[in-house]
C-alpha positions as CSV (number, residue, x, y, z in Angstrom):
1,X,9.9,11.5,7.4
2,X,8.9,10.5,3.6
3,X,7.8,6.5,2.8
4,X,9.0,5.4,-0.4
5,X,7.6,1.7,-1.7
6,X,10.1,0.0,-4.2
7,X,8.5,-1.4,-7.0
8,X,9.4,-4.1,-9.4
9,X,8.5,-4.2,-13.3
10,X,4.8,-5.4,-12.3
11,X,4.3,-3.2,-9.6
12,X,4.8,-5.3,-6.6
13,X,6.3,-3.5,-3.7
14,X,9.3,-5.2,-3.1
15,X,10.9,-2.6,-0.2
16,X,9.6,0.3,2.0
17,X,12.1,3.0,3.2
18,X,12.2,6.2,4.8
19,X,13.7,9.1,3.9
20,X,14.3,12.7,5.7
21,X,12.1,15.1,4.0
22,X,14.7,17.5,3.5
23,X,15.8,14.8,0.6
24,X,12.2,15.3,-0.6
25,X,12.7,19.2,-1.3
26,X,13.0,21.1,-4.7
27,X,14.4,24.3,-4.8
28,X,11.4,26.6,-3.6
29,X,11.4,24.6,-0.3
30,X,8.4,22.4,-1.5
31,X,7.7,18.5,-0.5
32,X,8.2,16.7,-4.0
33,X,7.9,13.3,-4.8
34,X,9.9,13.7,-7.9
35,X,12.8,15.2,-5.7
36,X,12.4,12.3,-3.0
37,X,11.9,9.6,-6.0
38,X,15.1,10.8,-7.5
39,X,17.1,10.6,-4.2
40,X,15.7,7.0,-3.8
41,X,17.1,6.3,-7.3
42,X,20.5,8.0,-5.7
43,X,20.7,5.7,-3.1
44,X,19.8,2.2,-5.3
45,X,20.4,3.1,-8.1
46,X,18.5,4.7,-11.7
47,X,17.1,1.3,-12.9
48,X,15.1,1.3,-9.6
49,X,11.1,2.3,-9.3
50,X,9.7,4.5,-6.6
51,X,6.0,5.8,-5.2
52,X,5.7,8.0,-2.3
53,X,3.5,6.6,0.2
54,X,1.8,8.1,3.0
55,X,2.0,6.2,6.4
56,X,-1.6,7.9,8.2
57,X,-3.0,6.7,4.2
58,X,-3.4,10.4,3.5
59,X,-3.0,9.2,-0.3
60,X,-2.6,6.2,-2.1
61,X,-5.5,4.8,-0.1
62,X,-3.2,2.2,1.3
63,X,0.3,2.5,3.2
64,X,2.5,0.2,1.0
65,X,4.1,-2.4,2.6
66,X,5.9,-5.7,1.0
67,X,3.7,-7.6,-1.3
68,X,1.3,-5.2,-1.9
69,X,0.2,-3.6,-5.5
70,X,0.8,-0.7,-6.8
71,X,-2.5,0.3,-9.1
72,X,-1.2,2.8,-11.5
73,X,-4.6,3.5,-12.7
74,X,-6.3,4.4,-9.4
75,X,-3.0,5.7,-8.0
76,X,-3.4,3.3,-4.9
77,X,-1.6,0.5,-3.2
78,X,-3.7,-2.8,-2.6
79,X,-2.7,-5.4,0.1
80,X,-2.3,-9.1,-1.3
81,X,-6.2,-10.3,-1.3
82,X,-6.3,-12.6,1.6
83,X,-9.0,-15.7,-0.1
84,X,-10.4,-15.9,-3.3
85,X,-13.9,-15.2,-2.2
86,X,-13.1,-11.6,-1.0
87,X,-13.7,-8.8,-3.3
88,X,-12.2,-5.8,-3.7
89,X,-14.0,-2.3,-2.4
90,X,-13.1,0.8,-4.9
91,X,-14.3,3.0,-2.3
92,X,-11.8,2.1,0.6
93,X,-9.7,0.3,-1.4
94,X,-9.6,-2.6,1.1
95,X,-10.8,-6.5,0.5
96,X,-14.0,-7.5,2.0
97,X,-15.5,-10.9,2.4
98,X,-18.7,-11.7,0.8
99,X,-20.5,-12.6,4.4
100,X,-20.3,-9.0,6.9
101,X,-18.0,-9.1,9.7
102,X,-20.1,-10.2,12.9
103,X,-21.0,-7.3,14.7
104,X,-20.6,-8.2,18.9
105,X,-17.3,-8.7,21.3
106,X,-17.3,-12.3,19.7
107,X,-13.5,-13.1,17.9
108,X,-13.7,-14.6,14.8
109,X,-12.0,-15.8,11.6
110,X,-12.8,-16.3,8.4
111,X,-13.7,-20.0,6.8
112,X,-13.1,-19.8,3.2
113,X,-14.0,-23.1,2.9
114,X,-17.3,-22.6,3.8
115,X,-17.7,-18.8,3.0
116,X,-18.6,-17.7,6.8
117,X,-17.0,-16.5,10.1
118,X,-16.2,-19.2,12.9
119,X,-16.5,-18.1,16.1
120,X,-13.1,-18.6,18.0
């Protein structure tokens, strides 16, 4: 099965569908996003905008899912950053907070308010 994200005209994904790869095939047999992008544009029509993404995050760095961003730049989705004080990893491609994750069996979450993890 092939994952195409929906994007609008700021690339926010605004749909995630899945298609049979045979519908992502060109004529030598080969896995195409431009085959698969143009079905997608079948099925909702031409005005629409499509990016393959991967569900194990083989590319893109991220799997898309509503809300996220599409990074034309980098070629990678981004989830929605989750509090203002988080920054954004160009390695992984995921947020992180500015204090480390505890390290121990402990839950937590995180206290924007005053920067730290709470103990739950």
């Amino acid at each position: 099965m092939a994952h195409f994200a929906q994007l609008d005209e700021n690339n926010i994904v605004i749909n995630v569908i899945v298609i049979s790869n045979e519908d992502c095939l060109d004529e030598d047999g080969n896995e195409s996003e431009v085959v698969g992008i143009a079905f997608c544009n079948s099925l909702y029509g031409d005005s629409t905008i499509w990016k393959q993404t991967s569900y194990n995050s083989n590319f893109r760095a991220n799997y898309a899912s509503k809300g996220y961003t599409y990074d034309p730049t980098n070629n990678v989705f981004i989830s929605p950053k989750p509090y203002p004080s988080w920054s954004l990893n160009t390695t992984s491609w995921e947020w992180e907070a500015p204090v480390a994750f505890p390290i121990n069996s402990k839950d937590y979450r995180w206290d924007e308010s005053n920067r730290t993890w709470v103990e739950l």
